[in-house]
N, CA and C atoms of all chains as a GROMACS GRO file, in nm:
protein
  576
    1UNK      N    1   4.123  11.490   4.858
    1UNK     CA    2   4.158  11.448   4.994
    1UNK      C    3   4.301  11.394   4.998
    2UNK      N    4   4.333  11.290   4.893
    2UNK     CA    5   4.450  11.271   4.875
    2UNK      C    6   4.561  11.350   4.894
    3UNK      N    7   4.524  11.452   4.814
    3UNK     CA    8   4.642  11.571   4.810
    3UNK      C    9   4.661  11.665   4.868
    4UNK      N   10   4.584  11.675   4.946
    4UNK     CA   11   4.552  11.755   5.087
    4UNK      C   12   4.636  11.645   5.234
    5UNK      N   13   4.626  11.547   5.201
    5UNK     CA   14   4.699  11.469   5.320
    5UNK      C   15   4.810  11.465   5.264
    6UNK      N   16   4.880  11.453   5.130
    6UNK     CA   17   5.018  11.453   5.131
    6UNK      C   18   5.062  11.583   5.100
    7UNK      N   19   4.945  11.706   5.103
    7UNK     CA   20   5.012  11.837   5.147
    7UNK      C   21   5.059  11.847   5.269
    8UNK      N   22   4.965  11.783   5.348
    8UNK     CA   23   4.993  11.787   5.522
    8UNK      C   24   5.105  11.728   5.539
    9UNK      N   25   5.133  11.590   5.473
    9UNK     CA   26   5.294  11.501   5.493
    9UNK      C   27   5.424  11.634   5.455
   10UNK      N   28   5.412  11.704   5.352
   10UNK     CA   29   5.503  11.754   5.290
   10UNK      C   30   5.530  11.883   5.370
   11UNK      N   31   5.464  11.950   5.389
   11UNK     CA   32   5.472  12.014   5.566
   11UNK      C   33   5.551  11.986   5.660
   12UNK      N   34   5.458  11.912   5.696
   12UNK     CA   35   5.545  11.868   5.832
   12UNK      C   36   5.622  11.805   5.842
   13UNK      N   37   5.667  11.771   5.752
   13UNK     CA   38   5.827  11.694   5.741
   13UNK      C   39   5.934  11.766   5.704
   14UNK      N   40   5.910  11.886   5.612
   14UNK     CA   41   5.970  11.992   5.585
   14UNK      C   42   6.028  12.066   5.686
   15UNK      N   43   5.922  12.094   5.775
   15UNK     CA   44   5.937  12.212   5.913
   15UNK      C   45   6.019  12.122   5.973
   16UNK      N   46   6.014  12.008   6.003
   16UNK     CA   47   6.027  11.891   6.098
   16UNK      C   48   6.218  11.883   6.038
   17UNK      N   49   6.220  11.884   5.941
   17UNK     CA   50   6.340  11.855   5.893
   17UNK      C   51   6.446  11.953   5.920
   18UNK      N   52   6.387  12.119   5.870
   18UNK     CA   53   6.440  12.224   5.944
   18UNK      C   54   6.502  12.274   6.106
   19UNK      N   55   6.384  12.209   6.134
   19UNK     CA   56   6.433  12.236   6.304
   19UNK      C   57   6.549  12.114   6.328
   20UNK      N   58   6.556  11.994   6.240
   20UNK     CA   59   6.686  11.953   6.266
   20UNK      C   60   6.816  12.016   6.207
   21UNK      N   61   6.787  12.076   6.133
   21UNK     CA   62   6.878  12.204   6.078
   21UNK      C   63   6.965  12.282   6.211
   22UNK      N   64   6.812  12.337   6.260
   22UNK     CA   65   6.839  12.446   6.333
   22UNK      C   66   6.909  12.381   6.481
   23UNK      N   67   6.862  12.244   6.483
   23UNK     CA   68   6.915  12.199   6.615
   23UNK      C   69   7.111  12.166   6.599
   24UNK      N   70   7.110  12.126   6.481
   24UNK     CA   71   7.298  12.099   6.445
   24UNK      C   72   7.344  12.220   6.440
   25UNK      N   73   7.285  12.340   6.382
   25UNK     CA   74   7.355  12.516   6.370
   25UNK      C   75   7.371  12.521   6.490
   26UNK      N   76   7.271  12.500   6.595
   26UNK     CA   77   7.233  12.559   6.732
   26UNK      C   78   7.363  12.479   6.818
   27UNK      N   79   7.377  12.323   6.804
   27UNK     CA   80   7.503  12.297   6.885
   27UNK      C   81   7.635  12.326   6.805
   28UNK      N   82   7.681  12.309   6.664
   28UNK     CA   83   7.753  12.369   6.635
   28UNK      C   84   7.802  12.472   6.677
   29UNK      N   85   7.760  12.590   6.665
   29UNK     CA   86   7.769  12.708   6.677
   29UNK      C   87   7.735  12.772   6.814
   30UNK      N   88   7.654  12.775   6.918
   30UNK     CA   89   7.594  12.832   7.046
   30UNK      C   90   7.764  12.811   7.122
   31UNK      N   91   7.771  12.926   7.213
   31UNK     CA   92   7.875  12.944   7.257
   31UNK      C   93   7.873  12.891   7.398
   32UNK      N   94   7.803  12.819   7.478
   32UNK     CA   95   7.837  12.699   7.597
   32UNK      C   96   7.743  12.629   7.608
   33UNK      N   97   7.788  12.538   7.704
   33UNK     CA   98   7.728  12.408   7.679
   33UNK      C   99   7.560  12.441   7.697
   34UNK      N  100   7.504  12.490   7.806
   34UNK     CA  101   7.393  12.542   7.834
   34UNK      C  102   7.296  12.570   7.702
   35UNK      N  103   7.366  12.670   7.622
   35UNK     CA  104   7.285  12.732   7.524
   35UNK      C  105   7.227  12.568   7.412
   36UNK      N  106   7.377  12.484   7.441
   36UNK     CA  107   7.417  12.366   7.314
   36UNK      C  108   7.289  12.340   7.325
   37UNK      N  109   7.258  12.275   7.515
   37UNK     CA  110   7.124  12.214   7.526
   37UNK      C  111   6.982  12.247   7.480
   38UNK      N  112   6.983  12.346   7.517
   38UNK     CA  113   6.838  12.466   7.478
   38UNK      C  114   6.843  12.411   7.282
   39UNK      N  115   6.938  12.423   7.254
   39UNK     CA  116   6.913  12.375   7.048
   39UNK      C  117   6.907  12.227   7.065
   40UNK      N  118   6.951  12.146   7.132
   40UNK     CA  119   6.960  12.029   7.138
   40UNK      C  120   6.796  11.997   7.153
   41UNK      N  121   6.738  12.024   7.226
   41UNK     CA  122   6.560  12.010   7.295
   41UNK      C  123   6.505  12.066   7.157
   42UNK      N  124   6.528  12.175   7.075
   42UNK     CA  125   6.410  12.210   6.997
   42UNK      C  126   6.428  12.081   6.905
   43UNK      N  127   6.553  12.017   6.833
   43UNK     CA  128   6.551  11.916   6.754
   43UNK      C  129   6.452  11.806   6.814
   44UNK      N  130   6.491  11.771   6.996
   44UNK     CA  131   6.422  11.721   6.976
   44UNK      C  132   6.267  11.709   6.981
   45UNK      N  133   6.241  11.759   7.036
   45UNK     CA  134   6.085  11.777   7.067
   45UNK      C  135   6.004  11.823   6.930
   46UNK      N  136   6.077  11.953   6.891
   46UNK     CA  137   5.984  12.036   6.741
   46UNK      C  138   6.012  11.933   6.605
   47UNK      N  139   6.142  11.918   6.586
   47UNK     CA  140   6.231  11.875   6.474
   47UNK      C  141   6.161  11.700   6.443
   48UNK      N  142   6.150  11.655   6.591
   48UNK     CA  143   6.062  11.454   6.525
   48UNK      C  144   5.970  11.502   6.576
   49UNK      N  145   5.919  11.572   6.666
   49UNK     CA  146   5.738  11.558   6.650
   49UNK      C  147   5.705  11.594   6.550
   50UNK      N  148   5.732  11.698   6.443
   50UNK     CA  149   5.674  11.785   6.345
   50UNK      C  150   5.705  11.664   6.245
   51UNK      N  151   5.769  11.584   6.214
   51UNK     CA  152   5.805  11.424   6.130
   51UNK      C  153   5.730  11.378   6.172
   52UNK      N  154   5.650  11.342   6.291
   52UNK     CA  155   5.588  11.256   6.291
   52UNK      C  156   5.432  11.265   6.283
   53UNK      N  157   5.425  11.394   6.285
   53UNK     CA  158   5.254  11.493   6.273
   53UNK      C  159   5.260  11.451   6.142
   54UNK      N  160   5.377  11.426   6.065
   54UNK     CA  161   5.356  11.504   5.913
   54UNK      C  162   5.347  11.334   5.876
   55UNK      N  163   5.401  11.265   5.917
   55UNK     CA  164   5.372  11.096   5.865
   55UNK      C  165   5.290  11.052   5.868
   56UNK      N  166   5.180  11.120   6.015
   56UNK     CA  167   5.063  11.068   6.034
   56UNK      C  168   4.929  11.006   5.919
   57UNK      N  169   4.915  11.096   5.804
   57UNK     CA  170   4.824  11.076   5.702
   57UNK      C  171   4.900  10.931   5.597
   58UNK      N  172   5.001  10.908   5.650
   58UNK     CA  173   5.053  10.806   5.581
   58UNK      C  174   5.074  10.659   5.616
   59UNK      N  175   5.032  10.667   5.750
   59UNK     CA  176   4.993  10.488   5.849
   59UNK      C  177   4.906  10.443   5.780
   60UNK      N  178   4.859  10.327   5.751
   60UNK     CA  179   4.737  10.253   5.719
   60UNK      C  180   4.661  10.188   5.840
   61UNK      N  181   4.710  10.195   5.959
   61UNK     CA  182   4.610  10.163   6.048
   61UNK      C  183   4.616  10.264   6.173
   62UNK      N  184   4.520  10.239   6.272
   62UNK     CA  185   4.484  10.404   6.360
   62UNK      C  186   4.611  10.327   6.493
   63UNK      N  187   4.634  10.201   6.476
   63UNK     CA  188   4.716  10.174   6.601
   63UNK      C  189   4.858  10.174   6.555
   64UNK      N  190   4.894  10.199   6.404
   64UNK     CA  191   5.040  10.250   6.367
   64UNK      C  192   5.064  10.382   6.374
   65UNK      N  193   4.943  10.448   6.398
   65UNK     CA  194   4.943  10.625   6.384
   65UNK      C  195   4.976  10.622   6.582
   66UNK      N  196   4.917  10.506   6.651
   66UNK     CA  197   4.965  10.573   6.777
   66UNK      C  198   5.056  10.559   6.800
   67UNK      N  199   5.152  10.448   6.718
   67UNK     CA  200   5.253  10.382   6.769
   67UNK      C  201   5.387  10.515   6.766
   68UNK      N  202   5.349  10.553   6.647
   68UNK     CA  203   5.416  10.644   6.592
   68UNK      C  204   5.392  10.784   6.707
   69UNK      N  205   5.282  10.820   6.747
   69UNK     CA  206   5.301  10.914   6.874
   69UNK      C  207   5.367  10.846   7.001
   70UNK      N  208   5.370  10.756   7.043
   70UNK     CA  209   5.401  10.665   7.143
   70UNK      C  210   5.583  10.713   7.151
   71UNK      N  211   5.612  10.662   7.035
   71UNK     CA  212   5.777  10.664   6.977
   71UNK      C  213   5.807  10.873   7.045
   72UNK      N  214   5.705  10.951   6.945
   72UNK     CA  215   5.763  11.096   7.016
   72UNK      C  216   5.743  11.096   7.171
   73UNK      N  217   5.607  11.060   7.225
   73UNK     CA  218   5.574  11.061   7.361
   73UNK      C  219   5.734  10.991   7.476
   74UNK      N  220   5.783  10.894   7.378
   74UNK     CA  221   5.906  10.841   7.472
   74UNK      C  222   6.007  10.937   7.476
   75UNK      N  223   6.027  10.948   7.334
   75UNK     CA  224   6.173  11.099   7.325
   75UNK      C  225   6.141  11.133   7.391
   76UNK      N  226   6.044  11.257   7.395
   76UNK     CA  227   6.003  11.373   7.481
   76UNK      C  228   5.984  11.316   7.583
   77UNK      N  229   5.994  11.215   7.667
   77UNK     CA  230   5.982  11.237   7.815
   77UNK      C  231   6.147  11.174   7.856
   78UNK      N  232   6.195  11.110   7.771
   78UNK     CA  233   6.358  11.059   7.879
   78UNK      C  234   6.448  11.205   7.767
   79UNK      N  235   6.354  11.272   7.640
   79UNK     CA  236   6.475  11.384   7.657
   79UNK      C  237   6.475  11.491   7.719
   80UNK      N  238   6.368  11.513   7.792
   80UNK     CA  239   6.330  11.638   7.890
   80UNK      C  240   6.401  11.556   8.024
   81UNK      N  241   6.359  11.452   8.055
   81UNK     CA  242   6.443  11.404   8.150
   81UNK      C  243   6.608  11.400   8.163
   82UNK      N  244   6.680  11.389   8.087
   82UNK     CA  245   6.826  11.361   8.029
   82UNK      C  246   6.866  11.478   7.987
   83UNK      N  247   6.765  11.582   7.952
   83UNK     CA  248   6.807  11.730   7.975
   83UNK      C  249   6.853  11.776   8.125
   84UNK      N  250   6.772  11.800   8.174
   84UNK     CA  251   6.779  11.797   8.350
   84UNK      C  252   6.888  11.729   8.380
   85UNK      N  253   6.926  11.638   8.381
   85UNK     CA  254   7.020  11.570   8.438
   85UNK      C  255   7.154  11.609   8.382
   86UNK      N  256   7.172  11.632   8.225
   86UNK     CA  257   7.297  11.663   8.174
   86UNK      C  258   7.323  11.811   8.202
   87UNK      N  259   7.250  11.868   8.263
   87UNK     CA  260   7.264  12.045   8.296
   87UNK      C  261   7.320  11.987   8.467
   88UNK      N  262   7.259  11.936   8.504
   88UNK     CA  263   7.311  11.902   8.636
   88UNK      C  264   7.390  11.912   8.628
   89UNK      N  265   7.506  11.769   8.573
   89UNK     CA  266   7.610  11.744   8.519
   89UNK      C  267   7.666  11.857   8.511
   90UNK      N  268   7.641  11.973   8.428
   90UNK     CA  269   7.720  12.078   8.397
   90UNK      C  270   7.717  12.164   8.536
   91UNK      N  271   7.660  12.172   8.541
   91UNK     CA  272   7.605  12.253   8.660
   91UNK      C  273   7.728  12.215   8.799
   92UNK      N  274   7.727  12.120   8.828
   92UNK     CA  275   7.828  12.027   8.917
   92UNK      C  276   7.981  12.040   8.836
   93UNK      N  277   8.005  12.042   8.768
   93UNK     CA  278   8.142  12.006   8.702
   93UNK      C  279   8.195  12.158   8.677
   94UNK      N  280   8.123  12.205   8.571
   94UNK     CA  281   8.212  12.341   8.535
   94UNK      C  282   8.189  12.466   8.607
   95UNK      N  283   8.241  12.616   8.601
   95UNK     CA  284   8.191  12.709   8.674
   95UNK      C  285   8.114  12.774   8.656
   96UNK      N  286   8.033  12.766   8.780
   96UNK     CA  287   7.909  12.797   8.821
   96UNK      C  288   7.847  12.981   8.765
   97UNK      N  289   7.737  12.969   8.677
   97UNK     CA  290   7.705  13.080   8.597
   97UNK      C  291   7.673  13.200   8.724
   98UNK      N  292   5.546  11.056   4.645
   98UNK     CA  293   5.563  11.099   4.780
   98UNK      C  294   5.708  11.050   4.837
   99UNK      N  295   5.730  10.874   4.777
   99UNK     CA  296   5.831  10.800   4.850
   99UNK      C  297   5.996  10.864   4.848
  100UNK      N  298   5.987  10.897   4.695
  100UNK     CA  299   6.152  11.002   4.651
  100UNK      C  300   6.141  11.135   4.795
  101UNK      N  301   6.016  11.225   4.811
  101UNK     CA  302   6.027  11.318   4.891
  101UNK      C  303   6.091  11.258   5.008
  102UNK      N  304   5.993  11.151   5.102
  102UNK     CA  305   6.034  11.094   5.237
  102UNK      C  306   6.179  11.054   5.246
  103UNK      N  307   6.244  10.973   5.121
  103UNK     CA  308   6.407  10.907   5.129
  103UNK      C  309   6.488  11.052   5.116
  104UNK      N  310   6.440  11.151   5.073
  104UNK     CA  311   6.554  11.286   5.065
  104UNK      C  312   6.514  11.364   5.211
  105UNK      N  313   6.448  11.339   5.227
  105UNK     CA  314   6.386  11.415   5.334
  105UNK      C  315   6.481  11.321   5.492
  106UNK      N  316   6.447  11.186   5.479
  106UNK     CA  317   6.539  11.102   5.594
  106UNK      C  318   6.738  11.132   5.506
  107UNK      N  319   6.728  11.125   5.414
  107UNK     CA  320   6.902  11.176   5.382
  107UNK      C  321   6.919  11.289   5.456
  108UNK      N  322   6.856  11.385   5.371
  108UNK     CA  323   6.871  11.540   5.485
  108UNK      C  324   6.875  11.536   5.620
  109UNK      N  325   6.804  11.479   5.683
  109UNK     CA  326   6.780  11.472   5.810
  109UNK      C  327   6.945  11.451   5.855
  110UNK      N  328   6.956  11.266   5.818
  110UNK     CA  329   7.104  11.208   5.833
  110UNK      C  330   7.216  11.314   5.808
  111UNK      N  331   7.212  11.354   5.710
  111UNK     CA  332   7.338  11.466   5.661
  111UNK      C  333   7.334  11.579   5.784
  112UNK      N  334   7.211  11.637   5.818
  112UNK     CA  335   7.238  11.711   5.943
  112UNK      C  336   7.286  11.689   6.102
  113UNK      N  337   7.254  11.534   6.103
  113UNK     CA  338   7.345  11.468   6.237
  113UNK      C  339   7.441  11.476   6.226
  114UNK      N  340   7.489  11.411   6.101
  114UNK     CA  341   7.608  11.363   6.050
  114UNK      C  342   7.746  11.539   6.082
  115UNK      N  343   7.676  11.614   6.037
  115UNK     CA  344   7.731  11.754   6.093
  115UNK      C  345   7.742  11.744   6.224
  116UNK      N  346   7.676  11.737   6.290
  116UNK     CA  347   7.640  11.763   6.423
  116UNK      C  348   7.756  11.658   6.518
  117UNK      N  349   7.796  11.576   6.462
  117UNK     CA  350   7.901  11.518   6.504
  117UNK      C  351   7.991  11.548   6.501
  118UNK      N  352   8.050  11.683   6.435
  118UNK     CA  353   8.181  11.764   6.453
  118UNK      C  354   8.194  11.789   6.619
  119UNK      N  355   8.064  11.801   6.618
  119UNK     CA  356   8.062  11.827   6.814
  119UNK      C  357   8.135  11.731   6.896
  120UNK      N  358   8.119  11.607   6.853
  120UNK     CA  359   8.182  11.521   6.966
  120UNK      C  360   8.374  11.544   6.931
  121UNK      N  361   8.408  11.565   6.800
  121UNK     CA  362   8.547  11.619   6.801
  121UNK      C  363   8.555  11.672   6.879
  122UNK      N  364   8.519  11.798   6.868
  122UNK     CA  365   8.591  11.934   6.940
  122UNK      C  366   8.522  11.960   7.078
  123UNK      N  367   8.399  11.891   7.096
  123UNK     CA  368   8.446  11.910   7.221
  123UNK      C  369   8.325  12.013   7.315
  124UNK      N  370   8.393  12.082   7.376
  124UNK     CA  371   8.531  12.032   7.512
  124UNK      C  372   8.426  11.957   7.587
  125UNK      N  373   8.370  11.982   7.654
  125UNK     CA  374   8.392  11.860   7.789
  125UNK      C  375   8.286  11.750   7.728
  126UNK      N  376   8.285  11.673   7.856
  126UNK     CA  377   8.218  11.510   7.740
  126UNK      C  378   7.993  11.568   7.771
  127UNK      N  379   7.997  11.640   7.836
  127UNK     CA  380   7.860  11.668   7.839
  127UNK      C  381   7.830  11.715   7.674
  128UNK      N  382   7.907  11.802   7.594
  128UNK     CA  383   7.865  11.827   7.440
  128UNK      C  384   7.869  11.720   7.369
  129UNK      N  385   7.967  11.628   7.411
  129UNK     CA  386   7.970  11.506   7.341
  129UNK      C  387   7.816  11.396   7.358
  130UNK      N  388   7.802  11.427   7.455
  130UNK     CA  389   7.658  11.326   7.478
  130UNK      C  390   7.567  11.386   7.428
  131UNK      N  391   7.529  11.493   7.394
  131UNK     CA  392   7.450  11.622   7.369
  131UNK      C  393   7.436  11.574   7.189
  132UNK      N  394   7.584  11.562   7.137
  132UNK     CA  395   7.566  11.500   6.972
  132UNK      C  396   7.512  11.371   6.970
  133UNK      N  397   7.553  11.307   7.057
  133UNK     CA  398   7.440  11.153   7.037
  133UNK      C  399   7.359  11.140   7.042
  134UNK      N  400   7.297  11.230   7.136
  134UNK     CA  401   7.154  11.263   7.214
  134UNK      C  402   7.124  11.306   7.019
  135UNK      N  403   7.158  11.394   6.988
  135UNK     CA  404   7.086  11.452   6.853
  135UNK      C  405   7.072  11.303   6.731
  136UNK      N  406   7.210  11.244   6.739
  136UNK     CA  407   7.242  11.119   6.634
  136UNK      C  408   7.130  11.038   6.650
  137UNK      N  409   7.062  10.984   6.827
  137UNK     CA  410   6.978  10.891   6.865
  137UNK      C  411   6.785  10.972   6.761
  138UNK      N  412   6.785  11.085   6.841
  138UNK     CA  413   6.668  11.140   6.737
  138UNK      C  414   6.674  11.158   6.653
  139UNK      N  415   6.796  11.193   6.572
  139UNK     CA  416   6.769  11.179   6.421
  139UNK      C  417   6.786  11.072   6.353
  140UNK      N  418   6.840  10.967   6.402
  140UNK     CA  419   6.780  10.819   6.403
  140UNK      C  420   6.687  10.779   6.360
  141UNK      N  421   6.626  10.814   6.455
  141UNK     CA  422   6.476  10.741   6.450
  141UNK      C  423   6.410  10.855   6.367
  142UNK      N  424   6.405  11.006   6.360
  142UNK     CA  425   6.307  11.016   6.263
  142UNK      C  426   6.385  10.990   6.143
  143UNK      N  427   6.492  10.944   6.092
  143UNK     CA  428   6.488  10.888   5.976
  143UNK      C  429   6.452  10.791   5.961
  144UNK      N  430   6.431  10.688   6.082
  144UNK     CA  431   6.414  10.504   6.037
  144UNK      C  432   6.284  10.549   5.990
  145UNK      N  433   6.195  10.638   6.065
  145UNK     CA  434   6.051  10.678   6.021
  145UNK      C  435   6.042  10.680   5.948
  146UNK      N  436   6.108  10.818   5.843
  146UNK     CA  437   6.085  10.878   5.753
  146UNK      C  438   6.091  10.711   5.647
  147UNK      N  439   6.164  10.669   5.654
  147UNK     CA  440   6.260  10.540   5.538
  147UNK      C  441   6.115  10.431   5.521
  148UNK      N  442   6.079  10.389   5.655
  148UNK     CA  443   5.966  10.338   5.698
  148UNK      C  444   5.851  10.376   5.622
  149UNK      N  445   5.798  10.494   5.630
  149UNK     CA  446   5.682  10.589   5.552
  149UNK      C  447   5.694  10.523   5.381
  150UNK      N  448   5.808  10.548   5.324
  150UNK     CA  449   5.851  10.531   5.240
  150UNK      C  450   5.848  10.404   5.127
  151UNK      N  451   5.874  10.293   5.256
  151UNK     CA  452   5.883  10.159   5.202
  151UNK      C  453   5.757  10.093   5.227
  152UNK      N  454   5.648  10.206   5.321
  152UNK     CA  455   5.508  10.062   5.324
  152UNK      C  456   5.586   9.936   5.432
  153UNK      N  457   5.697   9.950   5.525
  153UNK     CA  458   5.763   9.895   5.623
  153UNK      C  459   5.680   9.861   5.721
  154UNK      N  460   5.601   9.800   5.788
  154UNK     CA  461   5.527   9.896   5.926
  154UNK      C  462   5.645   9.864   6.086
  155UNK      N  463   5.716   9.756   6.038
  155UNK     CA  464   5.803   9.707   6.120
  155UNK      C  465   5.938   9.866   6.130
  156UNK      N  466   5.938   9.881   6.089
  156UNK     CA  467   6.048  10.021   6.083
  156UNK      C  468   5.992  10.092   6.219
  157UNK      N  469   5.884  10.107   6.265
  157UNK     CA  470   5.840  10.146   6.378
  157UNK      C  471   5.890  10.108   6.540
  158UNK      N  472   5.934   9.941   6.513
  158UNK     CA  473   5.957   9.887   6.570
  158UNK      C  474   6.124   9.951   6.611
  159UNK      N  475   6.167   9.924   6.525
  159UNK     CA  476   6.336  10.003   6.529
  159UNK      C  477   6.358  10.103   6.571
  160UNK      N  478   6.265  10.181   6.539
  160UNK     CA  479   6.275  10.356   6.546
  160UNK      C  480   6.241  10.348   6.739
  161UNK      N  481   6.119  10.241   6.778
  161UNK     CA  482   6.119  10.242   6.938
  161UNK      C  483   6.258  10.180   6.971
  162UNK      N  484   6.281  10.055   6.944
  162UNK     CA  485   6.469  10.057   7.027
  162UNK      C  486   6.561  10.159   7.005
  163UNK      N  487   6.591  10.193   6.888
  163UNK     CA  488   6.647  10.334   6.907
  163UNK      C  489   6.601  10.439   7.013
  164UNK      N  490   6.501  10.485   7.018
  164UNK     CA  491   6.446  10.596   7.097
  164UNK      C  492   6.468  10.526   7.249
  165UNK      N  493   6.448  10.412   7.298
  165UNK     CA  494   6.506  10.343   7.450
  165UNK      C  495   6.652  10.379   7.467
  166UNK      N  496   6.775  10.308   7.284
  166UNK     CA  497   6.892  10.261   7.342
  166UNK      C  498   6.920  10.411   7.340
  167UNK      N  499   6.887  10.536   7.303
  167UNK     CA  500   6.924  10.689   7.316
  167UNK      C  501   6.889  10.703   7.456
  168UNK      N  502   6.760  10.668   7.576
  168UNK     CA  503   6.780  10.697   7.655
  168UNK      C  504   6.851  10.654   7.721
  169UNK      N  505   6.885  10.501   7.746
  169UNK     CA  506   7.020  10.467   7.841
  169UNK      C  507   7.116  10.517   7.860
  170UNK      N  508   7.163  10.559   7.704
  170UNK     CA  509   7.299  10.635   7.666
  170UNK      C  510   7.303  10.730   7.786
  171UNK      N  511   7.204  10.827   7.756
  171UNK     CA  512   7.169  10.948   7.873
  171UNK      C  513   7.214  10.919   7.992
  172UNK      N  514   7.135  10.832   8.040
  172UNK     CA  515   7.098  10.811   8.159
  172UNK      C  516   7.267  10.737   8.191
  173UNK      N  517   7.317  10.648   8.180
  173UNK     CA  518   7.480  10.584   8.146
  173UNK      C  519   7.537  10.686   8.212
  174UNK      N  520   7.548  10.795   8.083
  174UNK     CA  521   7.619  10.894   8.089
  174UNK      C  522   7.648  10.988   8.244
  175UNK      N  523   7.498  11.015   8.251
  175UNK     CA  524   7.506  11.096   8.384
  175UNK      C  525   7.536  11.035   8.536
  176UNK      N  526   7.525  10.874   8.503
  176UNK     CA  527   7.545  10.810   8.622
  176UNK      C  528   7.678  10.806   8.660
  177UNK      N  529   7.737  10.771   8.523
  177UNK     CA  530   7.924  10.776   8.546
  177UNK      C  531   7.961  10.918   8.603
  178UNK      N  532   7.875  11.024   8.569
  178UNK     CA  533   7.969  11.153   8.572
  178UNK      C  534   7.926  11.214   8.692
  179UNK      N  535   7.771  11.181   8.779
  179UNK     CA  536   7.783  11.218   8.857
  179UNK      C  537   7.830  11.134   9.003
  180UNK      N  538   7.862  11.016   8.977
  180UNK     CA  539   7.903  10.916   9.010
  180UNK      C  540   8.068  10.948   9.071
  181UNK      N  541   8.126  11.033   9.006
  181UNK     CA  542   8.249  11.025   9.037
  181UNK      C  543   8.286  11.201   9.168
  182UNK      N  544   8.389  11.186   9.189
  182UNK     CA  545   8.427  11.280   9.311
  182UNK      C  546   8.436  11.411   9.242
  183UNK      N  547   8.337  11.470   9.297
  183UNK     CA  548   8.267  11.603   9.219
  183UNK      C  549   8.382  11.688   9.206
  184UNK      N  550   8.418  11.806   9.159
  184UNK     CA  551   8.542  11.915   9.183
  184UNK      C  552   8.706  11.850   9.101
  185UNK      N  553   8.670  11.708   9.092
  185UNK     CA  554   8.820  11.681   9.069
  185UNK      C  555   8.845  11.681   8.905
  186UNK      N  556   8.964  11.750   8.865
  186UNK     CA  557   8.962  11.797   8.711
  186UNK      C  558   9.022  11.666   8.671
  187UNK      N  559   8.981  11.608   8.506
  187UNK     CA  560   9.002  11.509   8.473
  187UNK      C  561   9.081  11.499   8.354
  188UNK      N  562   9.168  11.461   8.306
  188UNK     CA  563   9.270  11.516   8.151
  188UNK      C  564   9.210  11.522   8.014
  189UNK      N  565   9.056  11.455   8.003
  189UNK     CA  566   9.019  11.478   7.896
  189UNK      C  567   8.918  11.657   7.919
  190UNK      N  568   8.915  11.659   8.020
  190UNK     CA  569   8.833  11.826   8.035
  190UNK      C  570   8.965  11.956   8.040
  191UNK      N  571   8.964  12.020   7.893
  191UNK     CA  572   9.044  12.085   7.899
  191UNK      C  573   9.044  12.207   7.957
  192UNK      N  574   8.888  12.222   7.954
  192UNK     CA  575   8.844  12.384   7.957
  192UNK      C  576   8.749  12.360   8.067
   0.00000   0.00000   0.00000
């Protein structure tokens, strides 16, 4: 059981770690701001939820395991929010696609 | 497990830490908020990861002010910019 939950940790922290990979290639590299955002969202949403799926077997109590969803549940809602708004932003400022 | 989690939050860091070439170059300040926006989440899943690591449970605690002071940033951000007289070009927007 042991090693089956820190198979599960080693997982999802792995994947989790990657998609922050893929989220720095993705603004690095993506050729306007638009696209930046779209890599910016998978870091965050895929890149710490998948960290924090994968930490889960490693809380010692069931109200540090929520705390720890609580923490993604916040990202993911002011960065889907603060997405929207910084496309606005673009949207208003530079020329119009 | 604990060596995996501390290389695993380095990695993480080392890939923000890239990701901050963005606020150099640029161009307009929306990419720039866009790298903090990334610096603020990879933040916190490293305080996590570090947290996991040390048997911390308070590291949780950090990782939530971080994840708030990343949204203000946001939110800051867009208030100043849409805040100001829409159309008018500004000297740090080159492009």
């Amino acid at each position: 059981m042991k090693l089956f939950l820190d198979l599960w940790t080693l997982v999802g922290v792995l994947v989790g770690a990657f998609f922050f990979f893929a989220g720095t290639v993705g603004l690095l590299r993506f050729p306007d701001s638009l696209t930046r955002l779209h890599a910016l969202s998978k870091a965050d949403n895929l890149g710490l939820g998948l960290v924090v799926l994968g930490l889960l077997p490693q809380v010692d109590s069931v109200a540090a395991g929520i705390k720890l969803i609580g923490i993604w549940l916040l990202v993911l809602l002011s960065g889907a929010t603060a997405s929207q708004w910084i496309a606005r932003t673009l949207r208003q400022s530079g020329p119009g696609p | 497990m604990a060596e995996f989690l501390v290389g695993a939050a380095a990695f993480i860091l080392a890939m923000v830490a890239l990701g901050l070439i963005r606020i150099l170059r640029g161009p307009g300040d929306a990419d720039r908020i866009m790298a903090a926006q990334l610096l603020g989440t990879g933040g916190i899943a490293a305080v996590l990861l570090l947290g996991a690591a040390s048997g911390e449970a308070a590291t949780a605690d950090v990782a939530l002010t971080l994840a708030l002071l990343a949204a203000f940033a946001a939110f800051a951000f867009v208030k100043a910019k849409l805040g100001q007289a829409i159309g008018e070009s500004r000297p740090t927007d080159s492009q």
